[in-house]
DRENMIMAR-978758 format. One record per residue: x negated, y negated, z of N, C-alpha, C, O, CB in turn. Coordinates in steps of 0.05 Angstrom, whole numbers. Glycine has a CB too. Layout:
neast, nnorth, nup, caeast, canorth, caup, ceast, cnorth, cup, oeast, onorth, oup, cbeast, cbnorth, cbup
X, Y, Z, X, Y, Z, X, Y, Z, X, Y, Z, X, Y, Z;
...
//
This chain:
neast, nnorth, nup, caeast, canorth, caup, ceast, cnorth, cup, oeast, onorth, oup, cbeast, cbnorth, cbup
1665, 2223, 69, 1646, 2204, 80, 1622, 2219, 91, 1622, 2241, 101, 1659, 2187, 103;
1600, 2202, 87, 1574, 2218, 99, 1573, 2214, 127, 1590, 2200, 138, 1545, 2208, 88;
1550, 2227, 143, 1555, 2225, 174, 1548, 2200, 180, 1563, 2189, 196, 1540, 2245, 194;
1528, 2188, 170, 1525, 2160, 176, 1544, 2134, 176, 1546, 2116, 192, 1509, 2155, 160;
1557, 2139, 153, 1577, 2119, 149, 1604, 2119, 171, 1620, 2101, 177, 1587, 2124, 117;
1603, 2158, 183, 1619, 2156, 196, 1615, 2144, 227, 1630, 2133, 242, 1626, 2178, 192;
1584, 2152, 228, 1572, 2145, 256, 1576, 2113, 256, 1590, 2107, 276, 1535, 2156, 259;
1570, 2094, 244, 1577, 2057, 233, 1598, 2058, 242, 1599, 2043, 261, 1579, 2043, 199;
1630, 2075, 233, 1652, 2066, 228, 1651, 2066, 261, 1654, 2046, 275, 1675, 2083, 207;
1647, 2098, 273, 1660, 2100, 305, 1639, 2084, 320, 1652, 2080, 340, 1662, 2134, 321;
1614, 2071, 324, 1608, 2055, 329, 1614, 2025, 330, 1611, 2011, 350, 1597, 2061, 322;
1623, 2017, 309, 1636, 1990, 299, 1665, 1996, 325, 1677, 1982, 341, 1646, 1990, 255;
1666, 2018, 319, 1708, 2018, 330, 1708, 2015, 363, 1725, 2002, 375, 1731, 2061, 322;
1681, 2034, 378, 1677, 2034, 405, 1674, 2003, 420, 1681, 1993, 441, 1650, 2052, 409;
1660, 1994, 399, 1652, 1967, 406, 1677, 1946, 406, 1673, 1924, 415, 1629, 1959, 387;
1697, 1951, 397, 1721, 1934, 403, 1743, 1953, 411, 1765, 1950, 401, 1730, 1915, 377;
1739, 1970, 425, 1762, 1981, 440, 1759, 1987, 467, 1737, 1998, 473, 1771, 2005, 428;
1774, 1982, 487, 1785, 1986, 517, 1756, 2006, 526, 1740, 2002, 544, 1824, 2005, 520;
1758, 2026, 510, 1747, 2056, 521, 1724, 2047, 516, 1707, 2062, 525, 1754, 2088, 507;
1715, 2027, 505, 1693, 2027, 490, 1664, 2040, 513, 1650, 2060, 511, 1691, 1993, 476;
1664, 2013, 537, 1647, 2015, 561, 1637, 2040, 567, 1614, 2045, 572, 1659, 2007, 582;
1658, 2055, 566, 1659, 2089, 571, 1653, 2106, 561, 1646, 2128, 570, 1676, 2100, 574;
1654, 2100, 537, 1632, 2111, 513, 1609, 2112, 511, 1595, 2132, 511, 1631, 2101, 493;
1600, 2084, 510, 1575, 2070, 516, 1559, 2081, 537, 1536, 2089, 534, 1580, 2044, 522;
1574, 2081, 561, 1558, 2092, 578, 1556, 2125, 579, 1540, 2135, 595, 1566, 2081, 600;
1567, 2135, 570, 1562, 2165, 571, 1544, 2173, 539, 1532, 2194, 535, 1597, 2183, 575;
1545, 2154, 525, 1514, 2160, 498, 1493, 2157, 505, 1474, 2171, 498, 1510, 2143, 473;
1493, 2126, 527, 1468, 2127, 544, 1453, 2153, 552, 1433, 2165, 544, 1474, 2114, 568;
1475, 2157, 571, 1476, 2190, 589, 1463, 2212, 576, 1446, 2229, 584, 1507, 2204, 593;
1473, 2208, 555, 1465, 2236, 534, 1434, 2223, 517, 1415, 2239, 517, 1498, 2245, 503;
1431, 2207, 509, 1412, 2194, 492, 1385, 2196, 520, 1363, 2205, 516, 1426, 2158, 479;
1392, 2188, 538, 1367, 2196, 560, 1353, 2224, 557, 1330, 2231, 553, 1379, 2197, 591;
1384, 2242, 563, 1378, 2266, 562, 1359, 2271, 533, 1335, 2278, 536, 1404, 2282, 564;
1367, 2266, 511, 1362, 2268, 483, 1329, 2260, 488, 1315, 2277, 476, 1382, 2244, 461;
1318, 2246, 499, 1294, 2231, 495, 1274, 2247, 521, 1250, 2250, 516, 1301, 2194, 500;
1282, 2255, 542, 1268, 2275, 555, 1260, 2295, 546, 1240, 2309, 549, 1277, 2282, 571;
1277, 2296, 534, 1276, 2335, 525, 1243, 2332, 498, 1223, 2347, 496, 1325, 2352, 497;
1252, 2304, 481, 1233, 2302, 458, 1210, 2289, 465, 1192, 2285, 449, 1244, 2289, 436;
1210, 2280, 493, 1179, 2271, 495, 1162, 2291, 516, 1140, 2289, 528, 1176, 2237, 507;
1184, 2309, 516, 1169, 2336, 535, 1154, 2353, 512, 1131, 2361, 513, 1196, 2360, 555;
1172, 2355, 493, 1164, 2367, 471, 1175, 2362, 453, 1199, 2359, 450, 1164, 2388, 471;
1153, 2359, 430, 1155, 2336, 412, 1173, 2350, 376, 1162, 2348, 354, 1114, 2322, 408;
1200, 2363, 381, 1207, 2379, 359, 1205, 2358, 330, 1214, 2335, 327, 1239, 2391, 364;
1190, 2377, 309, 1186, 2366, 286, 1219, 2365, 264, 1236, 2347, 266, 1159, 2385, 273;
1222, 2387, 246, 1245, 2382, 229, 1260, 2409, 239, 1254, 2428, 254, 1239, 2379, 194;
1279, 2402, 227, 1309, 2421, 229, 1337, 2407, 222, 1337, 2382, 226, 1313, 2431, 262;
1356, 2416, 215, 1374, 2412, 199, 1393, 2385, 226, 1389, 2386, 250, 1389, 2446, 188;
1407, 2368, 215, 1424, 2354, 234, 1436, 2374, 249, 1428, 2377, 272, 1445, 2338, 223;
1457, 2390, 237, 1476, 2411, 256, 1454, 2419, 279, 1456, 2413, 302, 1490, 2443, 236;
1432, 2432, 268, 1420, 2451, 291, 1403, 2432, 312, 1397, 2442, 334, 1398, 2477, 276;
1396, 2406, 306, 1388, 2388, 325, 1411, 2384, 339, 1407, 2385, 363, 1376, 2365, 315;
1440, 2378, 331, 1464, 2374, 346, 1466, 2394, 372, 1468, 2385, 395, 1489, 2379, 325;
1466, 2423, 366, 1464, 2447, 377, 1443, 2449, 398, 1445, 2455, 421, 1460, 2465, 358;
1417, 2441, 378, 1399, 2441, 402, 1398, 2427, 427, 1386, 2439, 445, 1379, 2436, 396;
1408, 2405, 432, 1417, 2376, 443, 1435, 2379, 468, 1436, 2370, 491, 1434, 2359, 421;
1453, 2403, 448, 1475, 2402, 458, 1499, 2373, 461, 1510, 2368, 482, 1467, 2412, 481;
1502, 2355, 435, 1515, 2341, 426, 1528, 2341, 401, 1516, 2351, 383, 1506, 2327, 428;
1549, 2333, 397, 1573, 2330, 370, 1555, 2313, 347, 1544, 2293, 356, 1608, 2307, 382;
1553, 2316, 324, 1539, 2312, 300, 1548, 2278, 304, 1526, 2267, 300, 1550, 2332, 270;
1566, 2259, 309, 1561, 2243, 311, 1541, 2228, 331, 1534, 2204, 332, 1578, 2241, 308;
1535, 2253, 349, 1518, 2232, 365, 1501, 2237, 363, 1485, 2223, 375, 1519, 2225, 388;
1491, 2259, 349, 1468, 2267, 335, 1458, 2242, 316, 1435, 2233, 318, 1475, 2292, 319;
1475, 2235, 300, 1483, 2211, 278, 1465, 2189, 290, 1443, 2182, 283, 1520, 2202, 276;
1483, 2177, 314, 1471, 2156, 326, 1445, 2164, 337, 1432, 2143, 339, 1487, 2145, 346;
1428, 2192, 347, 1403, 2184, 360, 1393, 2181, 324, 1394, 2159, 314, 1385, 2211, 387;
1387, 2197, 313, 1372, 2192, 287, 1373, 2168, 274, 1358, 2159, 256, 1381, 2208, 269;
1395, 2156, 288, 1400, 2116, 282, 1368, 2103, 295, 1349, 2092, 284, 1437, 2098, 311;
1376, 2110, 322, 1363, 2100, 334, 1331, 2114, 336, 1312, 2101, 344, 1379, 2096, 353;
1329, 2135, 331, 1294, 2143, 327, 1284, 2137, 297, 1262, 2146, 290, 1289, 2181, 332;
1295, 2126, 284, 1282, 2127, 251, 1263, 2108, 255, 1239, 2114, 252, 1304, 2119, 223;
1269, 2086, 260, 1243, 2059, 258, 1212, 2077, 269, 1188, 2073, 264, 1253, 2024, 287;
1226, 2098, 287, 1200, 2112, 301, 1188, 2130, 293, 1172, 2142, 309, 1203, 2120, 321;
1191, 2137, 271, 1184, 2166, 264, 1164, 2167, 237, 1170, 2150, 219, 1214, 2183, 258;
1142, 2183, 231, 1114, 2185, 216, 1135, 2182, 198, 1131, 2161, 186, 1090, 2212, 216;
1155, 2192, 191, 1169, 2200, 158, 1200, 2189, 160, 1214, 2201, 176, 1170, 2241, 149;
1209, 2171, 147, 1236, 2163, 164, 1260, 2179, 154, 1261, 2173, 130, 1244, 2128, 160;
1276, 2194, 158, 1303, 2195, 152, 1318, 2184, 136, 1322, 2160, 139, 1313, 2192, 166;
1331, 2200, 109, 1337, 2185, 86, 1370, 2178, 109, 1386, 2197, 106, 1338, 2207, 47;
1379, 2160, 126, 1411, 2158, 138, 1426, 2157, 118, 1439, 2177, 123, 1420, 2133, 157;
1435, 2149, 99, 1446, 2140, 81, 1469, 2168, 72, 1494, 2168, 72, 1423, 2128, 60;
1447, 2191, 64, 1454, 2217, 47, 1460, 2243, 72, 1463, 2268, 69, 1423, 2225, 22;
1459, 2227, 97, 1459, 2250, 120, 1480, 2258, 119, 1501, 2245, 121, 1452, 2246, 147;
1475, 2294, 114, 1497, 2316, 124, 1489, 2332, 141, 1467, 2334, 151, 1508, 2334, 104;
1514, 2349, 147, 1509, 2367, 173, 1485, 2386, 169, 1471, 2392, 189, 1538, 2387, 180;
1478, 2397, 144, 1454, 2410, 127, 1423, 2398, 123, 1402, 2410, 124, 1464, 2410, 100;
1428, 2370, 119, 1406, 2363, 113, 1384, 2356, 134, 1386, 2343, 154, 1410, 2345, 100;
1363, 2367, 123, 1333, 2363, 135, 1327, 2347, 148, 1321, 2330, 131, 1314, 2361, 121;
1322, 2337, 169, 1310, 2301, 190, 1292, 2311, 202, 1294, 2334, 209, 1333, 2281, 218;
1274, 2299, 206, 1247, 2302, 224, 1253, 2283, 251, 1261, 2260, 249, 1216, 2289, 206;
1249, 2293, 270, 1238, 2283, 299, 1210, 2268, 298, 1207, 2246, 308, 1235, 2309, 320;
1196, 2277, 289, 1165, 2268, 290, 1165, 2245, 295, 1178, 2233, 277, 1147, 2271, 268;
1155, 2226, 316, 1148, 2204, 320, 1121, 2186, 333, 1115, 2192, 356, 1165, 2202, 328;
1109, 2171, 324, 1094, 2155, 345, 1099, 2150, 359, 1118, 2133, 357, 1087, 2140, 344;
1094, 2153, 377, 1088, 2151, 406, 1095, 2122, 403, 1118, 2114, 396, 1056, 2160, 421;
1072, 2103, 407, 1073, 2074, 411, 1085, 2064, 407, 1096, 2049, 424, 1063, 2061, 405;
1094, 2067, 374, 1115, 2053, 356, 1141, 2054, 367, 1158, 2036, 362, 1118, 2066, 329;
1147, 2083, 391, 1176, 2092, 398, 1169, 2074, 423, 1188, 2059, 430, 1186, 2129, 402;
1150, 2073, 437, 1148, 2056, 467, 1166, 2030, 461, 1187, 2023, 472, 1111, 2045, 477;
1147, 2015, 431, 1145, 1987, 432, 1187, 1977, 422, 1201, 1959, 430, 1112, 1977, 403;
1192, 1999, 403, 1219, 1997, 395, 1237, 2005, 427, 1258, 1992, 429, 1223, 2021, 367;
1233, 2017, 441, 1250, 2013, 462, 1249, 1989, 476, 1271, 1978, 481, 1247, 2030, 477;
1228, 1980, 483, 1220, 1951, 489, 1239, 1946, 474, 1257, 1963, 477, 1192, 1936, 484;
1243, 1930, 459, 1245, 1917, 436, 1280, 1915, 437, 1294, 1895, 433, 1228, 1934, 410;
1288, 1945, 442, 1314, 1946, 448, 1324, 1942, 468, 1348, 1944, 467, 1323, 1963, 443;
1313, 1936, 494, 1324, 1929, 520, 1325, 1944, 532, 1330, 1934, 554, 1343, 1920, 524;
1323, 1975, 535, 1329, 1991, 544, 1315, 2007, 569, 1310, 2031, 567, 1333, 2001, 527;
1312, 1997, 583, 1291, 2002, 600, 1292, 2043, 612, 1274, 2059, 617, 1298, 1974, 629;
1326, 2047, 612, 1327, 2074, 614, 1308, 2085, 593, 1317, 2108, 596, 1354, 2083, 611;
1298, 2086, 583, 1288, 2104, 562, 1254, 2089, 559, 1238, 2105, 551, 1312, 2102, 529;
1248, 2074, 562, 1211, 2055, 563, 1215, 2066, 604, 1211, 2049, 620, 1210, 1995, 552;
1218, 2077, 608, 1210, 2083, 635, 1219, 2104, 645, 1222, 2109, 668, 1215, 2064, 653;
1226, 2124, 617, 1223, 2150, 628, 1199, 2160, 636, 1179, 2151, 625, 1231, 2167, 613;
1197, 2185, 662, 1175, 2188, 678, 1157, 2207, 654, 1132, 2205, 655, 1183, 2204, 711;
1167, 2221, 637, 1153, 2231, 606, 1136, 2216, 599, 1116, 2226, 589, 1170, 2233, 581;
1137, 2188, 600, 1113, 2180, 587, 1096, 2176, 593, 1078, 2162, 583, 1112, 2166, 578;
1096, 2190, 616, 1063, 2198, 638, 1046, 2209, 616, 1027, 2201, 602, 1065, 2229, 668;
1055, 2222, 619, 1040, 2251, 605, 1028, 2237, 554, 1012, 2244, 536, 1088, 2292, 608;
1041, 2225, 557, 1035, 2218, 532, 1020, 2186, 522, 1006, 2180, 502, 1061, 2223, 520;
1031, 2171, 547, 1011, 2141, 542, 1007, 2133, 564, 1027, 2130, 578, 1022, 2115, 525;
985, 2126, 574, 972, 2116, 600, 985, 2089, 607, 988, 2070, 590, 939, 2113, 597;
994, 2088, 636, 1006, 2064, 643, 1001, 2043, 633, 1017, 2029, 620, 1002, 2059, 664;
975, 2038, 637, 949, 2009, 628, 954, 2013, 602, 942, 1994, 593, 909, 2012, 635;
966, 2026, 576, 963, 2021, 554, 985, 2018, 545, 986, 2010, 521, 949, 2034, 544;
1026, 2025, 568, 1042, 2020, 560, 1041, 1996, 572, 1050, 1983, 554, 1059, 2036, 559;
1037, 1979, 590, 1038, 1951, 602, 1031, 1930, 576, 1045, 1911, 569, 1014, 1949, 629;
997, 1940, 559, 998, 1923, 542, 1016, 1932, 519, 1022, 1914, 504, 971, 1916, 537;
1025, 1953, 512, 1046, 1954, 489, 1071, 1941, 493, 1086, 1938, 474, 1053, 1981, 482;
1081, 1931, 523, 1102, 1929, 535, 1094, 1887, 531, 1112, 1873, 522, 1104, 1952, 569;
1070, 1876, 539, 1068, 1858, 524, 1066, 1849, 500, 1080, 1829, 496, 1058, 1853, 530;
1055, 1856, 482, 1056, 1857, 455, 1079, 1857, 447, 1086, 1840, 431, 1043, 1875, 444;
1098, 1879, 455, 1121, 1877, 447, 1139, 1845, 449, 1150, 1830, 432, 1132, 1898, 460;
1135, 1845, 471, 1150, 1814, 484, 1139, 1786, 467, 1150, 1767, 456, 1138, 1809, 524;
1106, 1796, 473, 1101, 1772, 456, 1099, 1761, 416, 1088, 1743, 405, 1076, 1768, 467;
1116, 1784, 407, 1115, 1791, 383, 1145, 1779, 375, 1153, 1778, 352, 1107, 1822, 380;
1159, 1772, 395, 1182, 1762, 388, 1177, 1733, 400, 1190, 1718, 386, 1208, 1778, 399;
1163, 1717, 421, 1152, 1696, 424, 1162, 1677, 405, 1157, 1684, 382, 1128, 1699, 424;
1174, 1658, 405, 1180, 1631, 371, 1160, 1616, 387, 1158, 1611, 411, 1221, 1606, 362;
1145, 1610, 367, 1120, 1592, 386, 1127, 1564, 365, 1129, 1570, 341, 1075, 1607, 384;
1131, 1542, 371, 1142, 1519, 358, 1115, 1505, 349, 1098, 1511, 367, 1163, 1501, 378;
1104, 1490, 332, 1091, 1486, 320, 1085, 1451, 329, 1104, 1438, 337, 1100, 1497, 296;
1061, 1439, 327, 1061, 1409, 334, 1086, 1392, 322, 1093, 1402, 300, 1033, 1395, 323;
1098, 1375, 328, 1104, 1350, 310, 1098, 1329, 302, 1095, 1309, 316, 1117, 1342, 312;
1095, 1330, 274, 1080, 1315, 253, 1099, 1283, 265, 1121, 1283, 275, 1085, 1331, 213;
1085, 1262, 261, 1091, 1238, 270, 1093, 1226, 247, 1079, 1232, 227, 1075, 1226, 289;
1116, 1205, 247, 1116, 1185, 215, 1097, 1179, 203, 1094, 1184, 179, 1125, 1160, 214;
1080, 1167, 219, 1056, 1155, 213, 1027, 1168, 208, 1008, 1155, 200, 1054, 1141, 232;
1027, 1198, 216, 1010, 1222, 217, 1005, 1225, 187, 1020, 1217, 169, 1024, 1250, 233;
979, 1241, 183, 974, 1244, 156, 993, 1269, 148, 1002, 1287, 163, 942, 1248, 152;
996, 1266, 121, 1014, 1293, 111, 991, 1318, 114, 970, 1323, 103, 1027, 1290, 72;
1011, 1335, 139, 992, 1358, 132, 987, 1382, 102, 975, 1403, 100, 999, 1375, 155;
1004, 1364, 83, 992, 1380, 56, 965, 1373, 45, 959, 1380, 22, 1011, 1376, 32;
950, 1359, 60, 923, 1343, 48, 925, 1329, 35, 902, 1318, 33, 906, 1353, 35;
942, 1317, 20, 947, 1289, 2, 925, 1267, 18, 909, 1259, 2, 987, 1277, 3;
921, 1257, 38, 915, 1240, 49, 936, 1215, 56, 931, 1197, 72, 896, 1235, 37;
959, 1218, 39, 977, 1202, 54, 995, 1199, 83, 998, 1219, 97, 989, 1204, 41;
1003, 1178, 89, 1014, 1185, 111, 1053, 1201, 111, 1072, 1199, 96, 1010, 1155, 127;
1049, 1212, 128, 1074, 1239, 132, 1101, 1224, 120, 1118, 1237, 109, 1081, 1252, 171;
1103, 1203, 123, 1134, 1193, 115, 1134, 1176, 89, 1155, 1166, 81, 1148, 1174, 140;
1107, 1173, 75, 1114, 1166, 52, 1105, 1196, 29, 1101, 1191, 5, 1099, 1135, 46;
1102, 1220, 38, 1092, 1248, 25, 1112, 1255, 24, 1131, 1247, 10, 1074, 1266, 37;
1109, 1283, 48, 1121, 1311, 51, 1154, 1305, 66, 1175, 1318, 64, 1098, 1333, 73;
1149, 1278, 81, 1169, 1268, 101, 1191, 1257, 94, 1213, 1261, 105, 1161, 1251, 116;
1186, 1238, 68, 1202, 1221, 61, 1229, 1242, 51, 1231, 1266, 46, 1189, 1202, 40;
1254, 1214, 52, 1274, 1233, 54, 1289, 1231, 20, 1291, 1210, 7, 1296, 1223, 83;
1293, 1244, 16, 1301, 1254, -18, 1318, 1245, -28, 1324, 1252, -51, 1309, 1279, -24;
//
């Protein structure tokens, strides 16, 4: 099995077992750590194993941050073909990584004190909206029986687009 498929399987398994909580919370633990260290300084490529090493984490949880930094990164990570050997880049946007933590709930990690130094308050507040309002369902008027079909026909809505089939 590749590391990915393996990282899915023990992921999938944490999430319905007893220990699971305890897991969870100690990837947090480490995944904080993981994200200080890379927005202090921003490491480009190197092999999985030696990012594991560098980290100081087990290749599966190596597995899972590269899960979770790919949406963020200039060049994404083939996950699929990942071995302990193969090449992954760190490189990420900035913004893109702000707005995906948003995005993931995670407030440990969108309010690490690191992101002093790389995006100005005033410009993560509006990334921090955008984000929010980018998931927004904004519901649309409702067309009335009697309303014209908004396909332009000029008919009215319930003998057009409305009527029932």
């Amino acid at each position: 099995m590749l590391l990915f498929d393996d990282w899915q399987a023990l992921a999938e398994e944490k999430q319905k077992s007893p220990d699971g909580q305890k897991y969870w919370e100690n990837y947090f633990r480490q995944e904080t750590t993981f994200y200080e260290k890379i927005l202090e300084n921003k490491p480009e490529k190197n092999t999985v194993k030696a990012f594991s090493q560098q980290f100081g984490v087990d290749l599966m949880t190596m597995t899972g941050f590269l899960d979770g930094i790919n949406d963020s990164l200039k060049e994404k990570n083939s996950l699929e073909t990942l071995e302990e050997d193969t090449e992954v880049s760190l490189d990420y946007e900035e913004e893109l990584l702000y707005k995906n933590m948003v995005e993931a709930k995670a407030p440990w990690l969108y309010n690490l004190s690191q992101w002093d130094a790389l995006i100005p308050e005033e410009r993560r507040k509006e990334l921090y909206k955008e984000q929010k309002r980018s998931k927004t369902v904004v519901k649309g008027e409702k067309i009335g029986r009697n309303d014209p079909c908004p396909c332009g026909s000029g008919k009215k809505y319930k003998k057009c687009c409305g009527r029932d089939l």
